[in-house]
C-alpha positions as CSV (number, residue, x, y, z in Angstrom):
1,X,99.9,-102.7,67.0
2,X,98.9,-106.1,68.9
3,X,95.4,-105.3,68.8
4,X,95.9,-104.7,65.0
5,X,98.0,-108.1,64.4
6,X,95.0,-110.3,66.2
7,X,92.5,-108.6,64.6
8,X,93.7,-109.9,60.9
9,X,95.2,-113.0,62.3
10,X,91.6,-113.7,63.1
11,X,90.0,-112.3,60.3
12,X,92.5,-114.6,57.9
13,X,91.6,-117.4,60.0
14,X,87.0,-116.8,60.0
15,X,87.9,-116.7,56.0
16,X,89.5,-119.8,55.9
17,X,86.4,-121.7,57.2
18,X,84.2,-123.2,54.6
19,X,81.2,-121.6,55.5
20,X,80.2,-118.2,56.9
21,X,81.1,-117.7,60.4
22,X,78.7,-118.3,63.5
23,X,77.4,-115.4,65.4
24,X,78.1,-117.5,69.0
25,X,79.7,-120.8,68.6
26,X,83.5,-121.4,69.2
27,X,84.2,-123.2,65.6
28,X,86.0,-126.5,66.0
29,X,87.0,-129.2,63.8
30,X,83.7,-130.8,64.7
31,X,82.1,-127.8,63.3
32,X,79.9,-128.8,60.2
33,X,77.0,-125.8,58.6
34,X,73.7,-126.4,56.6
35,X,71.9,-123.9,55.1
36,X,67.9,-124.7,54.6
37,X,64.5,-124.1,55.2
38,X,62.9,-124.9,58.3
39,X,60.4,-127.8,57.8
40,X,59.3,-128.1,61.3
41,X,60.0,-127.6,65.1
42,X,59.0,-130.1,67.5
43,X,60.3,-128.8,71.0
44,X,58.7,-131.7,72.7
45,X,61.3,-134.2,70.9
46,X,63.7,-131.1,70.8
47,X,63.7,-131.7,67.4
48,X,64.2,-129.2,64.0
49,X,63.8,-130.5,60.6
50,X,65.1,-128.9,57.4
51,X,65.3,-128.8,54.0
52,X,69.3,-128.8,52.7
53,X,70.9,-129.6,49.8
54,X,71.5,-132.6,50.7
55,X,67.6,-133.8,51.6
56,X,65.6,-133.4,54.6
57,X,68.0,-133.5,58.3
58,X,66.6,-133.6,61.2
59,X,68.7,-131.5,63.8
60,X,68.9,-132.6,67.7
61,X,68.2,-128.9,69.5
62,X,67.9,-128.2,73.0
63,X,67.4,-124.9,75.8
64,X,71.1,-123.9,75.1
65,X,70.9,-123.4,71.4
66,X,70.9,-119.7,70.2
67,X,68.9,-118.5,67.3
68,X,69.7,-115.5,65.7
69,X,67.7,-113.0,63.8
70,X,68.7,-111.5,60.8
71,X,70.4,-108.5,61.7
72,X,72.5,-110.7,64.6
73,X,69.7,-109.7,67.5
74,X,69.1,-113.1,69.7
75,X,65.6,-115.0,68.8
76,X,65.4,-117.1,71.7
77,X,64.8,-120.3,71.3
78,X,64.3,-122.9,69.0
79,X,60.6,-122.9,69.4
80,X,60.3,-119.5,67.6
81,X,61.0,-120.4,64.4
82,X,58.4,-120.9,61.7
83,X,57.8,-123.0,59.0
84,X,59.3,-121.7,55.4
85,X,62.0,-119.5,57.3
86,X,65.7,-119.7,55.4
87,X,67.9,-120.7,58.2
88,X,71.7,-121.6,58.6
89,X,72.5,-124.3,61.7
90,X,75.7,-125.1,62.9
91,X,76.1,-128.4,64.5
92,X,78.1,-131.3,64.7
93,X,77.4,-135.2,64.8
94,X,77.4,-137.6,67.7
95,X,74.6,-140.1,67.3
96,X,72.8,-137.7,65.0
97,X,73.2,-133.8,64.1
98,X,73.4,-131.6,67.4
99,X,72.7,-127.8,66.4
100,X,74.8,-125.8,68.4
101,X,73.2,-122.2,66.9
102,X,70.6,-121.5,64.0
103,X,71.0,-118.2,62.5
104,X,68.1,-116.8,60.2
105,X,68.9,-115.9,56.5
């Protein structure tokens, strides 16, 4: 019965967010999520670029950020993503956007 009562306490709480859930990444109040299309991936600056509704953003990545394939398999990292792919990054800003995980639509 506990097992039943955490399960929807944390189910009501995932639906509360304002954006879909991250595969990885403990949500906090920091938590922001663009959805876009990859414009480039510049691992030497550990850099991403994307497309979002709200213009171009360039996203700070590093060795420890996750990307996710579709079906919720692990990518690797950042440096495998390509040009034109529909991707959602969660991140949160300190001096600039820091993606935390990129998940591929």
């Amino acid at each position: 019965m506990h097992a039943l009562v955490a399960t929807l306490s944390l189910a009501l709480a995932l639906t509360g967010l304002p954006f879909p859930a991250p595969r990885l990444v403990q949500v906090t109040d920091r938590t922001k999520c663009d959805m876009g299309v990859v414009i480039a991936v510049d691992a030497a600056k550990s850099e991403m670029r994307a497309t979002t509704p709200a213009g171009v953003v360039t996203y700070k990545t590093g060795p420890d950020v996750q990307v996710f394939e579709k079906d919720g398999q692990p990518l690797g990292a950042v440096s495998k993503l390509q040009q034109g792919q529909r991707v959602r990054v969660y991140y949160y800003v300190d001096n600039g956007a820091i993606a935390q995980e990129i998940d591929i639509e």
